[in-house]
Each structure stands twice: as C-alpha cells, then as structure tokens.
C-alpha positions as a Python dict, from the first residue, in 0.01 Angstrom:
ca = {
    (1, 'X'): (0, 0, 0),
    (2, 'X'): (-104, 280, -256),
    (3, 'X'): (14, 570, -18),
    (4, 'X'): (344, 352, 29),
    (5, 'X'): (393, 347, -320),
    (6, 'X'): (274, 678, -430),
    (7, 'X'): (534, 803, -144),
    (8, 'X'): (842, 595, -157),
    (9, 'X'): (822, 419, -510),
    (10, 'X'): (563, 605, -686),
    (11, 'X'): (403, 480, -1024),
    (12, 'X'): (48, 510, -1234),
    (13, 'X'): (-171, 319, -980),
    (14, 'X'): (-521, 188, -1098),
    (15, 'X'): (-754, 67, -897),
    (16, 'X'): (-1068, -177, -1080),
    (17, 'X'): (-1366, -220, -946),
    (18, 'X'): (-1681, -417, -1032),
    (19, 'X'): (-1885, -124, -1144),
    (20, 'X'): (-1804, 260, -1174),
    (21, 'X'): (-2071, 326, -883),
    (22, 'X'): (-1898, 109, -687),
    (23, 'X'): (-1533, 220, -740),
    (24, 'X'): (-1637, 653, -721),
    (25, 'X'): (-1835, 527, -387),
    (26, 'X'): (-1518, 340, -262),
    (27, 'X'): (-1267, 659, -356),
    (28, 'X'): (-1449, 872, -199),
    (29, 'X'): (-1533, 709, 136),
    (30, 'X'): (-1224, 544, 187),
    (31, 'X'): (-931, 611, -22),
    (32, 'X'): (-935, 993, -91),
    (33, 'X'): (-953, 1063, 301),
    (34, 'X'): (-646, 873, 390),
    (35, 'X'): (-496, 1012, 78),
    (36, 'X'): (-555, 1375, 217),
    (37, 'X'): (-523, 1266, 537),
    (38, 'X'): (-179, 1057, 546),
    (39, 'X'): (139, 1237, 644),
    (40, 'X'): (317, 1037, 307),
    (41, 'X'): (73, 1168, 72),
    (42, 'X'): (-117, 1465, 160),
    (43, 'X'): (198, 1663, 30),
    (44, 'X'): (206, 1531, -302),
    (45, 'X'): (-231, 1539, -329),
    (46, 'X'): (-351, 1834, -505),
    (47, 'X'): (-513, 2104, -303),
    (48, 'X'): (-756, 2218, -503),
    (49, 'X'): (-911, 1867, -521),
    (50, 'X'): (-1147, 1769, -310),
    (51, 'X'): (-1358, 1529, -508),
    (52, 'X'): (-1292, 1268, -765),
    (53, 'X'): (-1283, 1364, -1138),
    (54, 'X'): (-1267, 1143, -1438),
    (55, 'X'): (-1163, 879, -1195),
    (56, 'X'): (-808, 981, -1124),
    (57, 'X'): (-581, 1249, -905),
    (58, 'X'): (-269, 1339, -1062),
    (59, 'X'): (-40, 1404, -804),
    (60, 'X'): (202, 1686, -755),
    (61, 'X'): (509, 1420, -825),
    (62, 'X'): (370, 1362, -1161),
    (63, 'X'): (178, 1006, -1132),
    (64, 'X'): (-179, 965, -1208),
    (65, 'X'): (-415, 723, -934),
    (66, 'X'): (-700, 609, -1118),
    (67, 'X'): (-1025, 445, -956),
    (68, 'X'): (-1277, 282, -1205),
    (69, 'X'): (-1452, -31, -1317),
    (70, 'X'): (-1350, -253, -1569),
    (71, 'X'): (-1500, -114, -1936),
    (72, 'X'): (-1323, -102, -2224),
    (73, 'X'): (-1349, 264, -2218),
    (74, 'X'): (-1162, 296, -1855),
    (75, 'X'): (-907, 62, -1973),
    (76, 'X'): (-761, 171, -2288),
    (77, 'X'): (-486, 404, -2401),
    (78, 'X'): (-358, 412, -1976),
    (79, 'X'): (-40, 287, -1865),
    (80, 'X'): (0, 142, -1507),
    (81, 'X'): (217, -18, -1277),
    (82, 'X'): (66, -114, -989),
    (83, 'X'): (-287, -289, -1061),
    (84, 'X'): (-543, -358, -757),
    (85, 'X'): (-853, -544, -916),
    (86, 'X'): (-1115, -606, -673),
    (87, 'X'): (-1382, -892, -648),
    (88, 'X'): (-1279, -1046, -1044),
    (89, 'X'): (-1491, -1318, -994),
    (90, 'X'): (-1794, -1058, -1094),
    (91, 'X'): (-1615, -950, -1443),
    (92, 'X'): (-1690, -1073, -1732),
    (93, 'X'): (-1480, -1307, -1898),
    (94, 'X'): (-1182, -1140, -2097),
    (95, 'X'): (-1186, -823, -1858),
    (96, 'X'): (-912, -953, -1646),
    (97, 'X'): (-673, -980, -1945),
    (98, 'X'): (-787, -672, -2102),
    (99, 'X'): (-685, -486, -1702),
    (100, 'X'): (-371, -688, -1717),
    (101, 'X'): (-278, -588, -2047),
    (102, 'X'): (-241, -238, -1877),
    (103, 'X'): (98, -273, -1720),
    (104, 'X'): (264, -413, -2017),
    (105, 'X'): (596, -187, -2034),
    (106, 'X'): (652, -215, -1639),
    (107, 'X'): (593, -598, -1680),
    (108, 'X'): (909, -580, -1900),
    (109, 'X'): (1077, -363, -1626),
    (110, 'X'): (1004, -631, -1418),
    (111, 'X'): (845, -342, -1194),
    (112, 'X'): (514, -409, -1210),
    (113, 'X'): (253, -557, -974),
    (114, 'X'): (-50, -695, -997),
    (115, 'X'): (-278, -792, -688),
    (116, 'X'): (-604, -938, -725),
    (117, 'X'): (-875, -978, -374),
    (118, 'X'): (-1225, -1136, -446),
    (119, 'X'): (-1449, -1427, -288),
    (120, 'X'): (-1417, -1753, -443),
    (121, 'X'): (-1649, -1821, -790),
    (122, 'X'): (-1732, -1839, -1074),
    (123, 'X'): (-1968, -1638, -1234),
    (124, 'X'): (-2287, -1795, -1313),
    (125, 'X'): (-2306, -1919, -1633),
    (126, 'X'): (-1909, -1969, -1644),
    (127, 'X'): (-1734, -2308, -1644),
    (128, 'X'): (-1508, -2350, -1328),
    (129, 'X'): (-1189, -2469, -1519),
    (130, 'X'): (-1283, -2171, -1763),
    (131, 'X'): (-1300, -1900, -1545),
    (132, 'X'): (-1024, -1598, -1531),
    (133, 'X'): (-1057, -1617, -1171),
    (134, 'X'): (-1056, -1932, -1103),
    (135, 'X'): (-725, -1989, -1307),
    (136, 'X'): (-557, -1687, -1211),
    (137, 'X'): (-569, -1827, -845),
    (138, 'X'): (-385, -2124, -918),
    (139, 'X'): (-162, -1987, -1147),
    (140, 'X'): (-17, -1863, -817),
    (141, 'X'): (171, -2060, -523),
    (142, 'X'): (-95, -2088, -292),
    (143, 'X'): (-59, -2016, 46),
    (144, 'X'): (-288, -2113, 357),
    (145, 'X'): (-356, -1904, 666),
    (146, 'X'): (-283, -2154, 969),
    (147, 'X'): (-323, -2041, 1324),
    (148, 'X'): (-196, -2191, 1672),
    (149, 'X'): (-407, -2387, 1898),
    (150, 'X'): (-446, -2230, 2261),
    (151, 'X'): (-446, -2560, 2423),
    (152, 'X'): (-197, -2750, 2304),
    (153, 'X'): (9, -2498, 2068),
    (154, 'X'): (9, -2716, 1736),
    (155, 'X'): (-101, -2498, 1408),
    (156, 'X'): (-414, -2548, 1164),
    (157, 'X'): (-598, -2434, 924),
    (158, 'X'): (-889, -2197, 1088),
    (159, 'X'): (-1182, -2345, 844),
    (160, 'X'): (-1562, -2307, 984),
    (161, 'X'): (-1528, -2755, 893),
    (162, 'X'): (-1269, -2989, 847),
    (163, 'X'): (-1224, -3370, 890),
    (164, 'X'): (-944, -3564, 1029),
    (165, 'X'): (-849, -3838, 949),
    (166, 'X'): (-1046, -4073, 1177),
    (167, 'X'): (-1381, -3902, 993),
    (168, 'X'): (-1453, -3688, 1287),
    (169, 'X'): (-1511, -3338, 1218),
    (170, 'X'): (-1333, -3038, 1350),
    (171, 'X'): (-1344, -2640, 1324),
    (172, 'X'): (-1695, -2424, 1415),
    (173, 'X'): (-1892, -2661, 1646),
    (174, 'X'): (-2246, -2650, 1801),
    (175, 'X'): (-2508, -2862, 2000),
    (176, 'X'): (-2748, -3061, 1723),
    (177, 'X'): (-3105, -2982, 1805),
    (178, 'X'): (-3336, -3015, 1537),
    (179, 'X'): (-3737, -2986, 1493),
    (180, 'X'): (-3907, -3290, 1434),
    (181, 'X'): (-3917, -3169, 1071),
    (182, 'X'): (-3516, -3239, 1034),
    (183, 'X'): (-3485, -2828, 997),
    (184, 'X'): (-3223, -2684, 1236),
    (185, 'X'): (-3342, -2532, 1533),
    (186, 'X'): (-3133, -2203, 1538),
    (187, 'X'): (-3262, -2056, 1875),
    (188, 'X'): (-3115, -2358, 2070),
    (189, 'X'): (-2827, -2428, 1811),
    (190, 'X'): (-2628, -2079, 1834),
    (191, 'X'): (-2601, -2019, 2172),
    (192, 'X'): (-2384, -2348, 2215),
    (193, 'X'): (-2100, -2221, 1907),
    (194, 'X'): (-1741, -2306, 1997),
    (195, 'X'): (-1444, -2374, 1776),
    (196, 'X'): (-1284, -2733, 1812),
    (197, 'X'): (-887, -2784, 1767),
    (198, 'X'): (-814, -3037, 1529),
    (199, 'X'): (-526, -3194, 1750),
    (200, 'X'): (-632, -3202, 2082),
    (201, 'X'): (-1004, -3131, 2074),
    (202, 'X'): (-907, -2787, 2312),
    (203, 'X'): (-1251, -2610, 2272),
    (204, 'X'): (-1247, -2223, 2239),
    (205, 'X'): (-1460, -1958, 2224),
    (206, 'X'): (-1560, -1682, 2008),
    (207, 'X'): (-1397, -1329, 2113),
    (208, 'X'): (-1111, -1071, 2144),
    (209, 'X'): (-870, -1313, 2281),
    (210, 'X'): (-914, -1593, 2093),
    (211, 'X'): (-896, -1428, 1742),
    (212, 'X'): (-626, -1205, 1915),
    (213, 'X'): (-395, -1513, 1970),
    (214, 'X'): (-462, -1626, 1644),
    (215, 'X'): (-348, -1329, 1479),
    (216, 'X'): (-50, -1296, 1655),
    (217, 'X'): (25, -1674, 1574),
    (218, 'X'): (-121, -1655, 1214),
    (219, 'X'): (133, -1750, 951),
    (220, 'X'): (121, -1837, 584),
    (221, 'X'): (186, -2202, 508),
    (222, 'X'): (279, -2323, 120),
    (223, 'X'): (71, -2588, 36),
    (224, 'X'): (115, -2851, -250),
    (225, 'X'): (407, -2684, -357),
    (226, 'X'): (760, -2764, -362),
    (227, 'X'): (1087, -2597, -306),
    (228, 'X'): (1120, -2528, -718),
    (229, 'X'): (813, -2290, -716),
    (230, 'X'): (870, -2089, -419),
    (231, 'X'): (1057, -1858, -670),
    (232, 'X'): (776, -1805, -856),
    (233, 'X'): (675, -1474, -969),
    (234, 'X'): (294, -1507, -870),
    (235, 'X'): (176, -1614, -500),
    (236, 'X'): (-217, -1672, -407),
    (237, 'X'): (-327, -1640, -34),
    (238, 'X'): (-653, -1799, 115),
    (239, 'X'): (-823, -1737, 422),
    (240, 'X'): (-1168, -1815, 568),
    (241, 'X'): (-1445, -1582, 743),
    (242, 'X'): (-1370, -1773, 1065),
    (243, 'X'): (-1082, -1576, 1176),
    (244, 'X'): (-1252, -1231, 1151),
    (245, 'X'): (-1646, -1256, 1159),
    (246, 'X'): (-1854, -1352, 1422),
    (247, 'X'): (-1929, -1751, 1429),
    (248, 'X'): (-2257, -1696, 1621),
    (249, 'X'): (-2361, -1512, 1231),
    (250, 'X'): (-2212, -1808, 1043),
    (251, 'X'): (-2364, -2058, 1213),
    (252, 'X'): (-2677, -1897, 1158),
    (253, 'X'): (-2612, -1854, 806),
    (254, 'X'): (-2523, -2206, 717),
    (255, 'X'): (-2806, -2393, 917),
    (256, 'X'): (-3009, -2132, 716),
    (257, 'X'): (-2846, -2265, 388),
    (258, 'X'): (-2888, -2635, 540),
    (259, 'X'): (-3274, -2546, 614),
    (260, 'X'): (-3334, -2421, 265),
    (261, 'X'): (-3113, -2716, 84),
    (262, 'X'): (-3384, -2921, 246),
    (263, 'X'): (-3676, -2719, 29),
    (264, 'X'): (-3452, -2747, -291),
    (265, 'X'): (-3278, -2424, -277),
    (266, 'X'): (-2874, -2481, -290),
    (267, 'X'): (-2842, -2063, -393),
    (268, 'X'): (-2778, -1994, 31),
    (269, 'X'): (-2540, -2294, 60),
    (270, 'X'): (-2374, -2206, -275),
    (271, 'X'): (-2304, -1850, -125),
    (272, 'X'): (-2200, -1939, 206),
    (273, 'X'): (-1880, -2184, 31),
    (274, 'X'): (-1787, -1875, -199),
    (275, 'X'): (-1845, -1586, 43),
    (276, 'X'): (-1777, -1698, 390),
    (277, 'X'): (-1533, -1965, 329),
    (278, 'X'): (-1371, -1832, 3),
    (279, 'X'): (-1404, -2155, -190),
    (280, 'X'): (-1459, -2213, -580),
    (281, 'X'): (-1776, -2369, -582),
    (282, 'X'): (-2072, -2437, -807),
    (283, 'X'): (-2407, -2560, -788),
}
C-alpha cells in the first residue's frame, strides 16, 4: 500500500514500530528494496540514497516516509497522513494516542488513514478493558475471515477449535494418545492432524490445495453488527494462524502448552491464544 500511495495519492507516510532496532531492521530488509525496486516508486526514490537516515526518505515528489518506533522523540513536531503501527499490543499505554495524534490536520481533511496489525493482548501488567489495543479493536466493525468447505461448500470460520452446537468440537483435529502420565504424546499425536468441517464433518488435509481453495473462497463476514454501522469510519479484521501456518507446528505447540498447563505453567497456552489464534487473552 505505501508504494500505491506514495505513487498515485502520495502523502507523509509513517511507519511505527515496536522498537527503533526493529523498525531500521524492517526498512532496510524489506521496504527500501521494493521501494528502489518497484516500477511506481523507484522514480520518485532518491538516488543517492541507499541506506536509511534519521528514519525517513524524502522523495523526489516532495513527501517524507518515515520508519521508527514509538518515542516521544520520533513522534513529535511530524505531520502524517497515512499511519501503519505495527504489533500495538507491545506499546506502552498512551503511545497509541500520542502516534494518532500525528495525522490530526488530514483527519480534518477526512484524508487520513490509520491501519493498525498486531497479535491479540494485552500487555502484561495492563487491564484487558484498559488496554489501547484492546479497545481500539472494537472500536472498529469487526470482520471475520470465513472460508468454504471442500465437501459440502457451506462457509466457516477457519479457527484451530470451535464447538457446535451439539458440544462436539470442530476445526484442527488429531488422534488422542496420551502417556500414562495424562501428558500428550506428540510423536503419535501429529502425524494423525486433519481439519474437520463444522457442517458436514468433510475431513481435509493440510497443504497447497486445501489452503489454496480457501483463499480463493475466503471472504470477510460482519459479525455482531448491524446494517447502521457498516458506514462506520473504522473496520477491524481477524484471522487465525490456521489458514497460513502449518497445523502439524500448531498442534505441536498447543499439546506443548497443554503438557506444561499440567506442571502449572499457563505462559505457553497464554501465547498460543494471542499469537497463533489472535485472541485477547489473559492469564
């Protein structure tokens, strides 16, 4: 999107990141080769530079790109338009509105934009219901990433578990063989992963075409919303690791959790539900 809008509808762009390491190691790995490298941009980049200084290009049409984390320092006295902040559930609290604060005279254009990609929270030591992130999120009109079964066609959400309404249990499935201990024998477990419809019970497997049929399906669906909010100015999207990461590795990872649950530690669990399945959760 920031070569889009640097080319067609070019403003300041800032990009936040949870550290300065982080966002100079992301500019310069990622973002200033396809910069240099796109046919939109590579025009309007500056010849001369070839590495990142003081966290911003200034390109030829005039518009600074800046690439930073989210200090004080980076964030005062610059104006911006578009605002990418990335993994917010990391900032401390106050950060987000001190970034947002940012794009104040496009806001009253009504030109601005503002998009904001992280795992689910909060912070420790934050309160859910207090946490920028967490109420940012549903400040938006949230939106669900639903796929189509390739049995019998009908759309669902793609979580690694659900439950219908009988109790039964649905989503990333495997045989249940356990030590004598009650710990989860993984050797045995993972081989036997599958994905269960929540329909019709079709079983499918892990690979190219199954998460190639889902993305050609995938769609958004609103949910808890109605009609009066779709005009909203602020949407929030949600998708799970199932659709793009190997279940084999998140099976592992949650009997892992489940093993070490069992010896008082909930930390694995606890990151599995925010990482992997992009849910606010706490201990």
């Amino acid at each position: 999107f920031v070569l889009w809008a640097m080319a067609n509808d070019p403003g300041p762009y800032m990009e936040l990141f949870q550290t300065d390491k982080v966002a100079s190691e992301h500019a310069e790995s990622r973002l200033m080769p396809n910069f240099q490298n796109c046919k939109l941009t590579r025009d309007l980049f500056p010849a001369d530079r070839h590495k990142l200084r003081d966290n911003q290009i200034l390109f030829s049409n005039g518009h600074a790109w800046y690439v930073c984390g989210p200090s004080i320092g980076n964030l005062q006295t610059k104006g911006v338009r578009y605002l990418r902040l990335e993994e917010v559930w990391m900032w401390d609290q106050g950060k987000e509105g001190e970034a947002i604060g940012r794009i104040g005279d496009y806001l009253k254009m009504y030109t601005s934009k503002v998009l904001r990609i992280s795992q689910g929270g909060p912070k420790d030591g934050i309160e859910m219901e207090q946490s920028d992130w967490f109420r940012a999120y549903h400040r938006g009109v949230v939106h669900e990433w639903e796929v189509a079964c390739l049995g019998c066609g009908q759309f669902f959400d793609p979580v690694f578990s659900g439950q219908r309404a009988d109790g039964s249990f649905y989503g990333i499935t495997w045989n249940r063989y356990q030590f004598p201990n009650g710990d989860w024998d993984l050797s045995k477990c993972i081989p036997t992963v599958g994905f269960e419809c929540p329909h019709c019970q079709h079983p499918m497997m892990d690979g190219a075409k199954t998460k190639g049929e889902w993305n050609r399906t995938g769609r958004y669906r609103m949910v808890g919303q109605d009609e009066a909010m779709v005009n909203q100015k602020r949407d929030s999207f949600h998708w799970e690791a199932v659709i793009d990461y190997p279940w084999d590795e998140l099976v592992e990872l949650w009997l892992e959790a489940c093993n070490a649950e069992r010896r008082g530690d909930l930390k694995p669990k606890l990151q599995f539900w925010q990482k992997r399945r992009a849910q606010f959760r706490d201990e």
